[in-house]
N, C-alpha and C positions, 0 to 999 in steps of 0.2 A: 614364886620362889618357895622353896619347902622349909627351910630351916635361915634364917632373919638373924644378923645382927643388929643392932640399932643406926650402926653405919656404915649403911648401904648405899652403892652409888643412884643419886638421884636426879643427877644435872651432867651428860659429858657429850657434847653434839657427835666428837669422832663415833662414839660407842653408838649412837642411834644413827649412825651415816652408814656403819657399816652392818650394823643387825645384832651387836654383841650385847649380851644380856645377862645377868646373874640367876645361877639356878639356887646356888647355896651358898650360904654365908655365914660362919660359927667359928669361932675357937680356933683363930689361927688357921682355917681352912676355907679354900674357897674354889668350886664349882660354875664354870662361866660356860655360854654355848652361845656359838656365832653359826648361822645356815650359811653356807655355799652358795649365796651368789653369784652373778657372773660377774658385778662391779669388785669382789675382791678377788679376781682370780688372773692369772697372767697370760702371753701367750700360749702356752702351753695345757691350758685347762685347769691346771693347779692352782691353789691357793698362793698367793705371793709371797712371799718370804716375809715380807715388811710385816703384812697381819699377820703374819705367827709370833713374830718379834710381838708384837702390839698387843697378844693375848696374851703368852709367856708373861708380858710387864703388868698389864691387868691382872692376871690371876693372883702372881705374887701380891702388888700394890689391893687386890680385891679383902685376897688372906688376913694380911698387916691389918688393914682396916678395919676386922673383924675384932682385934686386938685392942685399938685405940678408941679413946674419947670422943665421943661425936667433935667433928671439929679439928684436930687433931688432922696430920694427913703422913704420906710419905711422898721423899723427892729421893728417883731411880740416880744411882750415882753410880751404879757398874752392872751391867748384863754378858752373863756369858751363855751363848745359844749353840744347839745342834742340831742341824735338820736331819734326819732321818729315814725318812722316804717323801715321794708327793701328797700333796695334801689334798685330796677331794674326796667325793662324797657327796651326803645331802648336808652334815655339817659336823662341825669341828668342837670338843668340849676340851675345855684346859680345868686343871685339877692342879690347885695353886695351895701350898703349905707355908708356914712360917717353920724355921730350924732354928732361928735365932733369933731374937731381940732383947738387944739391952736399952739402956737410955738414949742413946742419940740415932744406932744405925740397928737395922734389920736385915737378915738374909732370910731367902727363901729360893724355894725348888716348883718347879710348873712345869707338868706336863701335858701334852698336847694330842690327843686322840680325834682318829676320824671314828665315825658312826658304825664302822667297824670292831673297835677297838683296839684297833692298831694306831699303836706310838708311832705320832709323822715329826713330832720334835719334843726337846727337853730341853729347860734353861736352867739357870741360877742367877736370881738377883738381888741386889745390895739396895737398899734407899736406907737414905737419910730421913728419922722421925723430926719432925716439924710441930711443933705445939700452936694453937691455935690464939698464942699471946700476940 
């Protein structure tokens, strides 16, 4: 990872099932990269829809985290997603931002590039901050 906030995901078995990883993590921004597998991909050869939802939510949920107290988390309470084009390649980065946070809820923006550079999806999601009481 290049750039560390203090809380980094360190425990998520989905994220080690599928390959997904944190490259960068600071200041409300957040940097993920999943390789292209064949277990995430559909009939089709493409990436499934489901993990791009899945990264869309992590990058956002990555971002927020960057923001909060060790401990401290967020719970996804509305995603609105676009696919774009198909998704393959050798692998997939999501580029997740925070645009809001107040006290209780957060929004944010993720976007989803192949190895390309080419945009295969864009979200926006809402969670709910959860304090670690």
């Amino acid at each position: 990872m290049t750039e560390q906030s203090k809380n980094t995901m360190t425990y998520n078995p989905y994220w080690e099932h599928i390959g997904l990883r944190e490259v960068e993590l600071k200041d409300g921004h957040a940097v993920l990269e999943l390789p292209i597998i064949h277990e995430v991909t559909q009939s089709r050869q493409n990436v499934h829809g489901g993990v791009i939802a899945s990264m869309v939510d992590a990058a956002v949920g990555a971002a927020l985290r960057s923001l909060l107290e060790v401990g401290n988390a967020g719970v996804t309470v509305e995603m609105k997603l676009n696919y774009l084009r198909p998704a393959n390649g050798k692998k997939l980065i999501a580029k997740g931002e925070i645009i809001k946070k107040g006290g209780s809820l957060a929004v944010g923006n993720a976007v989803i590039e192949n190895d390309a550079g080419d945009e295969v999806a864009a979200g926006m999601v809402t969670y709910m901050i959860k304090s670690k009481k």
